[in-house]
C-alpha positions as CSV (number, residue, x, y, z in Angstrom):
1,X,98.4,94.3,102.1
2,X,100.6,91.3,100.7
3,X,102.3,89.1,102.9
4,X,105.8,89.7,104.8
5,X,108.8,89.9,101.7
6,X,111.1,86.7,101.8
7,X,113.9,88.3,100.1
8,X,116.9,89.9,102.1
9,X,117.8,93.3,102.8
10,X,119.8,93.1,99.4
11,X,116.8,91.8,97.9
12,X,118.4,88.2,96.9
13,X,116.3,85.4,98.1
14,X,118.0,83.1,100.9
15,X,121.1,81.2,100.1
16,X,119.0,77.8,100.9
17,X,116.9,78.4,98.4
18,X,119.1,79.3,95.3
19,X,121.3,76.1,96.5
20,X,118.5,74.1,96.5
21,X,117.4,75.3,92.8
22,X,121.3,74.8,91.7
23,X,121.5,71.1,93.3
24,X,118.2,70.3,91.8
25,X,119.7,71.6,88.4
26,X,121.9,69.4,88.7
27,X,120.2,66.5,89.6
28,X,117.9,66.9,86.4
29,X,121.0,67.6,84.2
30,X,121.8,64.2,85.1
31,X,118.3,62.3,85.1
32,X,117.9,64.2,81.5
33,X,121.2,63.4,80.3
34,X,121.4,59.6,81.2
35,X,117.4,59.8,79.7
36,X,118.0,61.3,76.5
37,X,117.5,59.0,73.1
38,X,120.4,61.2,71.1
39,X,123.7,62.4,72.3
40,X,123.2,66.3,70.7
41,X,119.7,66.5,72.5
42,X,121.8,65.8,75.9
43,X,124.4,67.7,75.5
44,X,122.5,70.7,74.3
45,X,120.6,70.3,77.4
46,X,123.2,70.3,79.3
47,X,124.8,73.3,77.9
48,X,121.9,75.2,78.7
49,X,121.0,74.2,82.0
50,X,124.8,75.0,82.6
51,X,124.0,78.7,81.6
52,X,121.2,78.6,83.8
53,X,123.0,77.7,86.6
54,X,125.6,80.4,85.7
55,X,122.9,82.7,85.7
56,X,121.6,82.4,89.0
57,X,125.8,82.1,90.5
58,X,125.6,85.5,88.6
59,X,122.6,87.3,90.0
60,X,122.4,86.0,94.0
61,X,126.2,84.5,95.0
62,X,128.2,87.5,93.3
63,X,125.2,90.1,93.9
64,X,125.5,91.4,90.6
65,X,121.9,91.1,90.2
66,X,120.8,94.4,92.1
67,X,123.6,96.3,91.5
68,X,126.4,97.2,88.6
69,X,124.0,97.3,85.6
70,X,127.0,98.0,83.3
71,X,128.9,94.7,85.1
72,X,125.2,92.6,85.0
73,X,125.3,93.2,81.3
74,X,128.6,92.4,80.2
75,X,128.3,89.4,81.9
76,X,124.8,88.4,80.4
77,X,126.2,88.9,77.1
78,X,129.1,86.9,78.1
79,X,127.0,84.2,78.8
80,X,124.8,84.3,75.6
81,X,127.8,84.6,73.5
82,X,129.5,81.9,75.5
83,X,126.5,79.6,75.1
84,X,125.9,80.5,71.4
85,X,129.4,79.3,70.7
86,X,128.7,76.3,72.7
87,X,125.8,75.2,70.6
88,X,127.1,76.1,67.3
89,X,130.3,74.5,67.5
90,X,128.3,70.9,68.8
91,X,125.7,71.1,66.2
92,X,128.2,71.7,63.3
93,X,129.9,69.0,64.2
């Protein structure tokens, strides 16, 4: 028999812990940005740990991660698109 389950009743993990993975994003966005030799290598970076971090808003502060399948994956796909667009238009450029 496994250990006791750390995620909720809902089955998201503790609030803590998802902030403390979305302020640590953020913290290496930063480092990774101001670290970077070339502008597009930052940015794109920084677009997708932006979609990261959208991801994880997504799934544990709006709870559409255990529930609304149909909801989950429009807004998956809104993301990709989203990001897709992102990085086309920058590397075009």
């Amino acid at each position: 028999m496994s250990g006791p389950d750390k995620r909720g009743a809902s089955g998201l993990l503790p609030v803590w812990i998802v902030w403390a993975v979305l302020a640590g994003a953020s913290i290496a966005g930063f480092a990774l940005a101001e670290g970077a030799a070339t502008a597009p290598v930052a940015a794109s970076a920084a677009v997708l740990l932006a979609a990261v971090k959208i991801h994880l808003i997504f799934g544990q502060y709006m709870e559409v991660r255990w529930h609304h399948q149909p909801l989950r994956t429009l807004l998956s796909l809104w993301l990709a698109v989203v990001t897709l667009i992102l990085m086309a238009g920058y590397w075009s450029a």
